[in-house]
C-alpha positions as a printed Julia matrix, in Angstrom:
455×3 Matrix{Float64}:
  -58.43   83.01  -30.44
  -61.11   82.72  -27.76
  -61.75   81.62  -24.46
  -62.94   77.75  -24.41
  -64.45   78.53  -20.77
  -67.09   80.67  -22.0
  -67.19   80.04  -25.8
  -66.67   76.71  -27.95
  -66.02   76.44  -31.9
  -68.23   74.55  -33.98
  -67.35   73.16  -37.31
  -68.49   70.83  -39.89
  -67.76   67.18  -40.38
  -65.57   68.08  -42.72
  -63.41   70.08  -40.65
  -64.62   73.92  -41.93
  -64.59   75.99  -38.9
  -68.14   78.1   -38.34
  -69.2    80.14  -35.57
  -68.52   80.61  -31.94
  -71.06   79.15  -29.52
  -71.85   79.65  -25.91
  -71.65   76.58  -23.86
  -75.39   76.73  -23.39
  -75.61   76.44  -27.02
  -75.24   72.88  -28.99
  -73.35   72.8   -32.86
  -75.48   71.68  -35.34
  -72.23   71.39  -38.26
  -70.51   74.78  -38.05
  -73.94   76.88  -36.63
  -74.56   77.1   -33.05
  -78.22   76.35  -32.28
  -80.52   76.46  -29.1
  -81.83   73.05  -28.72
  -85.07   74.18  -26.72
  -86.6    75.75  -29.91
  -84.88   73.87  -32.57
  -83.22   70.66  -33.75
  -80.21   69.45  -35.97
  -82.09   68.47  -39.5
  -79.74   65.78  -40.75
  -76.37   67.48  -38.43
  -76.11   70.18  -40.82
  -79.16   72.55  -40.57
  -81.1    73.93  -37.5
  -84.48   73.68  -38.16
  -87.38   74.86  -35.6
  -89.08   72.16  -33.55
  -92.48   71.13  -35.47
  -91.04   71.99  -38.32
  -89.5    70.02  -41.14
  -87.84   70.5   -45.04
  -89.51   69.52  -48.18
  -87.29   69.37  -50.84
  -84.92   72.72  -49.87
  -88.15   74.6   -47.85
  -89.19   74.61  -44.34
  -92.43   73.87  -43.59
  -94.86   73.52  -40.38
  -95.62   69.63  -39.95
  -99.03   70.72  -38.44
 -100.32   72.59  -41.02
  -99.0    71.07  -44.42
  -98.08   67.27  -45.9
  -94.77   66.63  -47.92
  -95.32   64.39  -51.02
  -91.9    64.35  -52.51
  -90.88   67.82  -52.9
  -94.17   69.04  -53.53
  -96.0    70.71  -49.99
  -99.92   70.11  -49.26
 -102.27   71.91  -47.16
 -103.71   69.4   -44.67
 -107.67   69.16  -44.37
 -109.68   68.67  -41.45
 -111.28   64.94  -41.17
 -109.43   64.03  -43.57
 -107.07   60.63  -43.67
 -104.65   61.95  -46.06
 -101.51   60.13  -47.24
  -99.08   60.63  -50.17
  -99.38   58.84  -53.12
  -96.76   60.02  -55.37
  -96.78   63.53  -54.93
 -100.36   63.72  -54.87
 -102.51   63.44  -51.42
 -105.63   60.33  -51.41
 -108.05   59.51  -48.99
 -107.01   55.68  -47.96
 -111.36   55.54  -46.59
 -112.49   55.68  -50.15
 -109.06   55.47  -52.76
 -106.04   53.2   -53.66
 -102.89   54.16  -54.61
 -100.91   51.48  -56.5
  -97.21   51.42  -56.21
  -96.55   51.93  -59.65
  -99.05   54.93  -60.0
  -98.72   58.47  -58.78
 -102.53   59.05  -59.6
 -105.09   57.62  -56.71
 -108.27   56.41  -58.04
 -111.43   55.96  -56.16
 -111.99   51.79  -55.01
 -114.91   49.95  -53.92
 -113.76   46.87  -51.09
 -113.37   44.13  -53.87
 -110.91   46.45  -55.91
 -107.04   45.69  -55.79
 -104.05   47.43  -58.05
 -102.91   45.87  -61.19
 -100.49   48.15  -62.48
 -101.45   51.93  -63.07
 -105.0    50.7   -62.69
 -107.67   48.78  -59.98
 -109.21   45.42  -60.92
 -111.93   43.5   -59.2
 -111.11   39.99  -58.05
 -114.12   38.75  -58.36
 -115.32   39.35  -62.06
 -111.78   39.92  -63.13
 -107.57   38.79  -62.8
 -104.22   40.9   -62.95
 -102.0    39.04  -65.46
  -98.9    41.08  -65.09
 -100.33   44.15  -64.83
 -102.81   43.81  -67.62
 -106.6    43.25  -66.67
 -108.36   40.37  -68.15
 -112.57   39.8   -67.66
 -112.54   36.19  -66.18
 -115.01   33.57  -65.12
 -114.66   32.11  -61.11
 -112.68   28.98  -62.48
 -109.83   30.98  -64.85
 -106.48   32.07  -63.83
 -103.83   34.16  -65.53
 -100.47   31.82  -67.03
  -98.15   33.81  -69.08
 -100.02   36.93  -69.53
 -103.36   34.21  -70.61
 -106.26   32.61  -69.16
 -106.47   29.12  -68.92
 -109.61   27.25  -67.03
 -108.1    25.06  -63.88
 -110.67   22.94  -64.75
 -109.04   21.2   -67.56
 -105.32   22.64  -67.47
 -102.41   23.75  -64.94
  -99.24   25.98  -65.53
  -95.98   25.1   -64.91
  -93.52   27.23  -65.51
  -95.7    29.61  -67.3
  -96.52   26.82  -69.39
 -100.35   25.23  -69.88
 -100.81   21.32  -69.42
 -103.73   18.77  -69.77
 -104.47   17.85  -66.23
 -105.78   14.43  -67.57
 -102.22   13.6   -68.34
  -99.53   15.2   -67.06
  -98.67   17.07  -63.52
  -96.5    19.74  -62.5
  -93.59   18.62  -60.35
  -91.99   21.52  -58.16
  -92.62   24.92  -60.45
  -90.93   23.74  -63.87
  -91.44   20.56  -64.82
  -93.74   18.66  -66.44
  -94.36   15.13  -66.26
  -96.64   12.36  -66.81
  -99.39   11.73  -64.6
  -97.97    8.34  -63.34
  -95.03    9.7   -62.0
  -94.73   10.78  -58.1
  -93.03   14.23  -57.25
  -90.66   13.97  -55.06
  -91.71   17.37  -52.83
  -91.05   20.77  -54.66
  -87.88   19.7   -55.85
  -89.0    19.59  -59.33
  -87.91   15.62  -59.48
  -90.2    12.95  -60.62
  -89.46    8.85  -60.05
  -91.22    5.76  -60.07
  -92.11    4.38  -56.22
  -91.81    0.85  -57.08
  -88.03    1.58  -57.66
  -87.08    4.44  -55.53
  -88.52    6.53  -52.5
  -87.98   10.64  -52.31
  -85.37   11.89  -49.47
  -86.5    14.72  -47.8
  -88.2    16.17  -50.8
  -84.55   16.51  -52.58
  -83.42   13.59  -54.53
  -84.43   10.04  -54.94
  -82.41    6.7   -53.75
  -83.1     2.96  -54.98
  -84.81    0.81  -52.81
  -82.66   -1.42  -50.26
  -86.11   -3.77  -50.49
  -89.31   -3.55  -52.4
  -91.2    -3.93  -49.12
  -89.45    0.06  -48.55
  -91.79    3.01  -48.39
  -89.74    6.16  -47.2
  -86.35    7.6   -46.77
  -84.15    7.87  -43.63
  -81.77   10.41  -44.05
  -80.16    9.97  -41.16
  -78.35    6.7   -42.98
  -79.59    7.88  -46.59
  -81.16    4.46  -46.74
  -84.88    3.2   -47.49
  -87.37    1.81  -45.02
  -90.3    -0.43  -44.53
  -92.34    2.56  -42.15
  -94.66   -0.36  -41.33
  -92.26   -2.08  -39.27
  -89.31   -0.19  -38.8
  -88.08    3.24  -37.3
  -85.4     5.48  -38.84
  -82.97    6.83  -36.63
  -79.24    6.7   -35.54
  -77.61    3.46  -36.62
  -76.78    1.65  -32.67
  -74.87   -1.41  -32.35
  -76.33   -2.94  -29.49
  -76.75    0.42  -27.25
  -73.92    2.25  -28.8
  -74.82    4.52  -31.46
  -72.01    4.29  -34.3
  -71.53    5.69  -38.26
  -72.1     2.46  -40.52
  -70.04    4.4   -43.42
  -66.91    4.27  -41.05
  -67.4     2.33  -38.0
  -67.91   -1.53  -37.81
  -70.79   -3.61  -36.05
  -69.6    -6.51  -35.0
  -71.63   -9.53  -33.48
  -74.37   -6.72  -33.09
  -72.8    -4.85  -30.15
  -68.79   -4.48  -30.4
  -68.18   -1.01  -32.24
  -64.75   -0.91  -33.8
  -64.23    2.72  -34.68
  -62.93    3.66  -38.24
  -62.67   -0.35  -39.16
  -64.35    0.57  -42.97
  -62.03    2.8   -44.14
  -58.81    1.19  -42.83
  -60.0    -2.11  -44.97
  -61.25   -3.94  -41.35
  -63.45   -6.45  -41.46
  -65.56   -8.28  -38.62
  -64.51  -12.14  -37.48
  -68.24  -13.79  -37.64
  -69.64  -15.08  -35.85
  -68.27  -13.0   -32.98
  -67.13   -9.7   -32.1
  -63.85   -9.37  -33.11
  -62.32   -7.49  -36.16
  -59.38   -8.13  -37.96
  -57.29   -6.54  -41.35
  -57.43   -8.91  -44.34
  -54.16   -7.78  -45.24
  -52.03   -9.32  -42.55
  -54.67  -11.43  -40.64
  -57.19  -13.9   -41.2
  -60.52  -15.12  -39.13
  -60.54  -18.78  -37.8
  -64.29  -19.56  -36.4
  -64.11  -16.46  -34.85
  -60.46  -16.47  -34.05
  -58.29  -13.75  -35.56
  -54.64  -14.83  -36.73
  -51.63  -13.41  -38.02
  -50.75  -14.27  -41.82
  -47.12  -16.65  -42.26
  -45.98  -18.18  -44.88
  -47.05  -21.38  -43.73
  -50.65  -20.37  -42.79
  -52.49  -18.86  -45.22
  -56.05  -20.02  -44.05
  -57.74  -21.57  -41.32
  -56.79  -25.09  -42.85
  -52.98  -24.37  -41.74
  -54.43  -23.48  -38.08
  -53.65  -26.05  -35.64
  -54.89  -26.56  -31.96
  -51.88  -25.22  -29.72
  -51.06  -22.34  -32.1
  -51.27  -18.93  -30.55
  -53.96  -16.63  -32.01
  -53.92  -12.96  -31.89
  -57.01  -13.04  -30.29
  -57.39  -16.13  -27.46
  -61.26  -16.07  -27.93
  -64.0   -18.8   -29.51
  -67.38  -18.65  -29.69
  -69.69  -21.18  -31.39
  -72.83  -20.31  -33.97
  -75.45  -18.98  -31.46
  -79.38  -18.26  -31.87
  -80.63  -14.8   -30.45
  -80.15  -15.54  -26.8
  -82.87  -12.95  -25.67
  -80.74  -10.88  -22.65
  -83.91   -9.56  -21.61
  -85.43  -13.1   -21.51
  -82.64  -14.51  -18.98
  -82.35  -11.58  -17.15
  -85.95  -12.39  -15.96
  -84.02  -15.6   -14.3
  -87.38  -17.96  -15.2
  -85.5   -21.1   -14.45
  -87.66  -23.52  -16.74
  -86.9   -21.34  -19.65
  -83.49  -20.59  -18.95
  -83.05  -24.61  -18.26
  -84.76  -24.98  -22.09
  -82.89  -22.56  -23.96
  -79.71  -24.19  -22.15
  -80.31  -27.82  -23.26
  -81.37  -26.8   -27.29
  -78.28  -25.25  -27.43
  -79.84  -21.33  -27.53
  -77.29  -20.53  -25.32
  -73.46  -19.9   -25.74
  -71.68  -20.85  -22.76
  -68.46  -20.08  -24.86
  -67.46  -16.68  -23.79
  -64.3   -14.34  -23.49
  -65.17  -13.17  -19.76
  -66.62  -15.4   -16.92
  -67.52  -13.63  -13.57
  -69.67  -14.37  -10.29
  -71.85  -11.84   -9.36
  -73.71  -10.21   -6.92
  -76.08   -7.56   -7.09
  -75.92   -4.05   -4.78
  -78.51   -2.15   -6.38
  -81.37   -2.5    -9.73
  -82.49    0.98  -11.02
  -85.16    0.73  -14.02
  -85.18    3.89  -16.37
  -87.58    5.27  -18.94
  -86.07    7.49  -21.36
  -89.51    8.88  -22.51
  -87.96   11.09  -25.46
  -86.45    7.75  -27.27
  -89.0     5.73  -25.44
  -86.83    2.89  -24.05
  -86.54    0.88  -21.45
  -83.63    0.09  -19.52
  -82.11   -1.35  -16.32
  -78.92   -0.15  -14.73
  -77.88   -2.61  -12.28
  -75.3    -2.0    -9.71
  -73.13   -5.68   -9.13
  -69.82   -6.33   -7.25
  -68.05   -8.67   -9.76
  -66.02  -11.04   -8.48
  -62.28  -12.33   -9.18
  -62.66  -12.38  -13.04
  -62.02  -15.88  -15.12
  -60.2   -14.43  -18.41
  -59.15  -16.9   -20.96
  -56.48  -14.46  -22.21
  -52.99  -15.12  -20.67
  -52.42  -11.56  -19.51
  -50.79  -10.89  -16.12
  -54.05   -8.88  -15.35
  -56.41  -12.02  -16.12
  -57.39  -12.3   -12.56
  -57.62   -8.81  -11.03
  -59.71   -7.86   -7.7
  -63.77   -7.75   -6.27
  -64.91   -4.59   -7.85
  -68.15   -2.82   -8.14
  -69.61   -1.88  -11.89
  -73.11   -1.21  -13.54
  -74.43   -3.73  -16.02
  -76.77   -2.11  -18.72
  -79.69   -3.59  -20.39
  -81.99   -2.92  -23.01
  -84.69   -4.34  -21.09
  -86.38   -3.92  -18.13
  -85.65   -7.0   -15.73
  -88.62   -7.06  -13.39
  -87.43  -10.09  -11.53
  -83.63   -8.97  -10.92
  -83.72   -7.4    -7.38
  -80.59   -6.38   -4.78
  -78.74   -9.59   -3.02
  -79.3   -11.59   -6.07
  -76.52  -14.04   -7.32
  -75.73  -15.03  -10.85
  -73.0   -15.92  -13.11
  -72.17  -13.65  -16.23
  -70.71  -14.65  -19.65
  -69.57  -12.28  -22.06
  -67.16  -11.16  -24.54
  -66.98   -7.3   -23.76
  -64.34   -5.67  -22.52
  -64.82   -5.1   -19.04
  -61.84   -3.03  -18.18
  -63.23    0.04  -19.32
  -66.18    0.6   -16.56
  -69.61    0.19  -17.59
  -70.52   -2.74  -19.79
  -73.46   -2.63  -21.92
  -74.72   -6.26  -22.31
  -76.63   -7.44  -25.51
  -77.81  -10.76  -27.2
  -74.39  -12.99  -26.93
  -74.12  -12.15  -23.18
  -75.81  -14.92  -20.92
  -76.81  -14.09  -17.46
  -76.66  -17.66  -15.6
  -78.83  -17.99  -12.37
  -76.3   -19.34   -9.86
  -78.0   -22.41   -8.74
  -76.75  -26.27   -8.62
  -79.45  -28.02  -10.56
  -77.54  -25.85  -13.54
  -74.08  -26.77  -12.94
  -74.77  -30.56  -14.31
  -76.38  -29.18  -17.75
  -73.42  -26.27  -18.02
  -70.4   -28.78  -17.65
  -71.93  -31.44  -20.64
  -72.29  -28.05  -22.87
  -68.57  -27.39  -21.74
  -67.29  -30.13  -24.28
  -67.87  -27.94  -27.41
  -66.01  -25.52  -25.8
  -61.86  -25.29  -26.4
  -60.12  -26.86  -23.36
  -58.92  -23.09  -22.0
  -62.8   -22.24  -21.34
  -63.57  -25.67  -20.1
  -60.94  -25.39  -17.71
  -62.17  -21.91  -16.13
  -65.94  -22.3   -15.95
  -65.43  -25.69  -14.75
  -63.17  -23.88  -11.92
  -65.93  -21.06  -11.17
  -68.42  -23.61  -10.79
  -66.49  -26.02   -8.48
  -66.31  -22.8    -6.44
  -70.05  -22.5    -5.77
């Protein structure tokens, strides 16, 4: 027994009990030790402070170097270090890793093996030291001059002929490597993905790889990057595109197709698409033959064949171009959604990183002109931002117009793209818009025709 207020037991890590200690003292294992003269060597052994073990002695680290187990005396102006167990001078000798003997070296000498070699007159094939001119190189334990030959692999090639692709295979010299990947293909059929693996062309025109869709490209004239429909960005593997801005999520692998020309999508399986129109299957209409004026569509929506309609062309409101794209029939006055509009606020943003422009322009939209049936066709003045993929110098606060479209506008925002028509609100239009009216089905007759009686 003993008194822990003047004494403390120290014992090992494995739980053998040593010596008693005073509490001034510190346990290195079981022996007490004063730690202002000495230190715990590796918590088992105290060992005096400038001092360390080589191999089972103690030695004085200012006096002697430790090469293995094996003790040196050091030497004044000397730069000794341990090679093996042996001491060199690093100023004027090498010691190679798998030599325990330094040897003297001049500045062009390097190990190869036990031994030195000099670069310049000579090469280290695998530890073996070969007399070589400037333009030979060591493959598989051999010279061969780079002039005339490569290695691959360890094995020698005619240079004339073939090439190395990656580090293993040999091809002919007609071939293109597709990176390091050790691939080879033919660029008139295929272009190299990210220096892994090689696709067929989509067109012949293709030069590169976007691996973003795993698709070719023409670089010349196109840009690879995330697949957008209109301004959304969208998977084309699972996601449909329709009329180049409507995004129907998971439409490919549930079997959906889009209802051309337009933006609606429908299932083959128990529907079918009408000029746009999308209609339930019955036994007594099984295509758009058997679809009659007055029946009820899933979808109450028709739009007509339309040229690109350039949104960022209208939205400059040029009235002599508007008036000509109007009367050739550029235009679809056709659409899903008809509104009155005013404009609160225009802002005009740069996205530098993506570098596009944009307008965001703040409207008050008013009583909406649906050509659906729904109880909420007609619902109240609100205020919503109208995006653009174009600038729209000309569009400025106070401004009045008339938008088309076939969004959905129920859901806040709506992005506008190449089917939407932004109609300056001005008389000398009305005339024009009610003759191109006609085409349209009597439900969309009857609401423009209403919206612009209202001027």
């Amino acid at each position: 027994m003993y008194n822990n207020n003047i004494k403390k037991c120290c014992q090992n890590y494995n739980g053998t009990i040593g010596k008693l200690a005073s509490l001034s003292e510190e346990c290195c294992g079981s022996t007490p030790f004063n730690s202002s003269t000495h230190f715990c060597y590796e918590k088992e052994r105290p060992v005096k402070l400038f001092f360390d073990i080589c191999g089972s002695k103690e030695y004085d680290t200012r006096d002697f170097i430790c090469c293995g187990t094996t003790l040196h005396t050091k030497q004044k102006h000397h730069d000794l270090n341990c090679c093996g167990s042996g001491l060199y001078d690093n100023r004027i000798e090498q010691c190679c890793r798998t030599s325990e003997i330094p040897f003297t070296a001049d500045k062009d000498a390097f190990c190869c093996g036990k031994s030195s070699y000099n670069y310049k007159i000579q090469r280290c094939c695998h530890g073996i030291v070969f007399n070589a001119s400037a333009t030979q190189e060591c493959c598989n334990n051999k010279l061969f001059d780079t002039r005339y030959e490569g290695c691959c692999a360890r094995i020698l090639f005619n240079q004339s002929t073939h090439k190395c692709c990656g580090f293993n295979n040999i091809t002919s010299k007609n071939n293109t490597c597709c990176g390091n990947s050790g691939i080879f293909f033919s660029p008139v059929k295929e272009v190299c993905c990210g220096d892994r693996y090689t696709i067929p062309k989509s067109k012949p025109e293709d030069t590169k790889c976007c691996l973003l869709s795993n698709t070719s490209y023409n670089e010349l004239v196109e840009k690879c990057g995330p697949a957008r429909c209109g301004m959304v960005p969208y998977n084309p593997k699972t996601d449909l595109c329709c009329g180049g801005r409507k995004v129907h999520r998971n439409g490919v692998p549930d079997g959906k197709k889009c209802c051309n020309p337009g933006i609606l999508m429908f299932d083959p399986k128990t529907e079918i698409c009408c000029s746009s129109n999308v209609v339930k299957k019955e036994s007594n209409r099984t295509n758009c033959r058997n679809y009659k004026k007055g029946t009820s569509p899933v979808y109450d929506v028709t739009t007509k064949p339309f040229e690109h309609s350039n949104i960022c062309g209208l939205c400059q409101l040029n009235s002599r171009g508007f008036m000509a794209s109007l009367k050739n029939g550029r235009i679809n006055v056709c659409q899903k959604n008809i509104f009155r509009v005013k404009i609160s606020r225009v802002w005009r943003v740069k996205n530098i990183r993506k570098r596009i422009k944009y307008s965001k322009i703040r409207v008050r939209l008013g009583k909406k002109i649906s050509l659906t049936k729904s109880k909420d066709a007609r619902r109240r003045r609100r205020k919503v931002n109208l995006e653009l993929l174009c600038e729209c110098s000309e569009i400025r606060a106070d401004m009045r117009f008339i938008l088309l479209t076939n969004s959905d506008t129920d859901q806040g925002d709506i992005r506008l793209g190449d089917s939407d028509v932004i109609m300056p609100d001005i008389h000398e239009f009305h005339k024009v818009m009610k003759a191109k009216l006609r085409k349209c089905p009597a439900v969309v007759q009857r609401k423009l025709t209403k919206i612009l009686q209202n001027t």
